[in-house]
C-alpha positions in Angstrom: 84.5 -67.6 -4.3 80.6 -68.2 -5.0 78.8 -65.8 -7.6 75.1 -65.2 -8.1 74.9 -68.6 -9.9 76.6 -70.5 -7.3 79.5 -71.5 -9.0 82.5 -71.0 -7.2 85.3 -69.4 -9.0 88.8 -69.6 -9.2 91.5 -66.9 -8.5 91.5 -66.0 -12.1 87.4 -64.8 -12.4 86.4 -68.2 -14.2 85.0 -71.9 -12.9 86.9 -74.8 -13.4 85.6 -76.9 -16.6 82.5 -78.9 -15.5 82.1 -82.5 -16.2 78.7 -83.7 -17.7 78.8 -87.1 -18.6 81.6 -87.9 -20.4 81.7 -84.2 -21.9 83.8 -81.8 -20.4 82.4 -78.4 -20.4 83.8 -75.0 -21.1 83.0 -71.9 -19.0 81.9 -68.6 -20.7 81.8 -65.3 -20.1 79.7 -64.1 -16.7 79.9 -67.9 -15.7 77.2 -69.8 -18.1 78.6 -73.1 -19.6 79.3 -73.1 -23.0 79.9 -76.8 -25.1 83.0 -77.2 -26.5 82.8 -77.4 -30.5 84.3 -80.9 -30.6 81.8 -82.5 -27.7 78.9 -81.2 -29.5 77.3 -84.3 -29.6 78.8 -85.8 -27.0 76.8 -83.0 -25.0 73.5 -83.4 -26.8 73.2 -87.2 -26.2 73.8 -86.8 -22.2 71.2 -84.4 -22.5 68.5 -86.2 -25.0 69.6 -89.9 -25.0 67.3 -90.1 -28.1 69.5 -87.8 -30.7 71.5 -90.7 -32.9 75.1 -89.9 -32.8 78.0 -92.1 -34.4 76.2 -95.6 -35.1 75.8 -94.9 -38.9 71.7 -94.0 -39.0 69.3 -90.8 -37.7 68.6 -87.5 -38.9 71.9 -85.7 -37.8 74.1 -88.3 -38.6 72.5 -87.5 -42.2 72.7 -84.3 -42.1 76.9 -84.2 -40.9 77.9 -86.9 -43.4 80.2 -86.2 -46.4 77.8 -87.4 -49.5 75.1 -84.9 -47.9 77.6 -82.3 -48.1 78.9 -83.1 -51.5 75.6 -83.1 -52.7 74.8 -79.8 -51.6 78.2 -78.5 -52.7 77.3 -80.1 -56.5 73.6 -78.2 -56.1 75.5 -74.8 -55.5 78.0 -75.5 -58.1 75.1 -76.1 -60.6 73.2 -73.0 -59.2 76.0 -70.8 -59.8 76.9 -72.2 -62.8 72.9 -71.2 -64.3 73.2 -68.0 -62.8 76.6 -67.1 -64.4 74.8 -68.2 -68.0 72.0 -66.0 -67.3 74.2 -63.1 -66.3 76.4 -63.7 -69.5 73.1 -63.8 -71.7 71.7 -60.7 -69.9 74.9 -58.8 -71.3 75.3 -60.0 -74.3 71.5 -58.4 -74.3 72.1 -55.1 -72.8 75.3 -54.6 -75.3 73.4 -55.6 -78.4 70.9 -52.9 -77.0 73.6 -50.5 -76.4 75.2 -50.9 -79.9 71.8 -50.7 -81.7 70.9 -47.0 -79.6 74.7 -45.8 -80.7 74.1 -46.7 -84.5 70.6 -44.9 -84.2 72.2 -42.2 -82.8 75.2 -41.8 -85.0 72.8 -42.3 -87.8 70.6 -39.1 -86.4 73.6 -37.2 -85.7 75.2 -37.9 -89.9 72.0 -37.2 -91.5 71.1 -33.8 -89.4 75.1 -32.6 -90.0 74.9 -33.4 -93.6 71.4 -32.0 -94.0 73.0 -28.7 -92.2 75.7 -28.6 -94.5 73.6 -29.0 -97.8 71.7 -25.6 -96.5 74.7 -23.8 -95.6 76.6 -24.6 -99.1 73.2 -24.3 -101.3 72.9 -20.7 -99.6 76.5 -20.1 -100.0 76.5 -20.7 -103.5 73.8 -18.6 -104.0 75.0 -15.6 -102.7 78.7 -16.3 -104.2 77.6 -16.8 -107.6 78.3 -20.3 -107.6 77.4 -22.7 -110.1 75.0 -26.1 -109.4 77.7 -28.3 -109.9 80.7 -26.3 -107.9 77.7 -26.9 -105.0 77.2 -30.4 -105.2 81.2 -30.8 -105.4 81.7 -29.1 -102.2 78.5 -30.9 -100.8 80.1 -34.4 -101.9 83.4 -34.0 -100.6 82.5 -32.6 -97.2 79.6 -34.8 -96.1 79.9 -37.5 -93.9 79.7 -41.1 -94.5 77.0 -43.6 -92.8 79.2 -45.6 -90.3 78.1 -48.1 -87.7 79.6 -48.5 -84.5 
């Protein structure tokens, strides 16, 4: 059976696996040749003689040897290990900022409730009769303490 390509097919829809050299080709989908993963190379070299494969020098054996990829595996380890002391130092930053706006805060919030309490108990004891020091003894045991978070 012949498609628009000219390949014939077999009873199944597919071509038969093509020889190219001494690579043996897969078909894909709609009948275009695909290169199996393992005869990459094998492939590339029937097609560009010039590519290095196997004979221990070139720029692609380089790149597919194991000390390239350790180095590159060391780099990343040592680029995430940088980023993971930056990340640490940035929180340590954000909750020493945290901590320092909740003391402000609590601060703010003590002073203005004791301040409020003064006025209520000063006008209290005024219009009770009371006496300075009955006042400042109600004013002492209700007021709040400074406290830090």
């Amino acid at each position: 059976m012949e498609n628009e390509y000219g390949t014939f097919l077999n009873s199944s829809g597919f071509s038969d696996p093509i020889q190219v050299g001494n690579t043996t080709m897969t078909p894909a989908i709609g009948g275009l040749v695909a290169l199996g993963a393992d005869s990459y190379m094998d492939g590339m070299r029937s097609f560009n003689p010039g590519i290095q494969g196997d004979q221990g020098n070139g720029f692609m054996n380089f790149l597919g040897s194991n000390g390239f990829k350790t180095g590159v595996s060391a780099l990343q380890t040592v680029a995430g290990l940088y980023n993971a002391y930056n990340s640490n130092k940035m929180a340590k930053q954000q909750l020493r900022f945290s901590r320092n706006f909740a003391n402000a805060n609590l601060a703010n919030q003590t002073q203005s409730y004791n301040t409020a309490l003064s006025d209520r108990a000063r006008s209290r004891g005024v219009m009770e009769g009371q006496s300075q020091a009955q006042v400042d003894g109600y004013i002492a045991a209700n007021r709040l303490q400074d406290r830090t978070v």
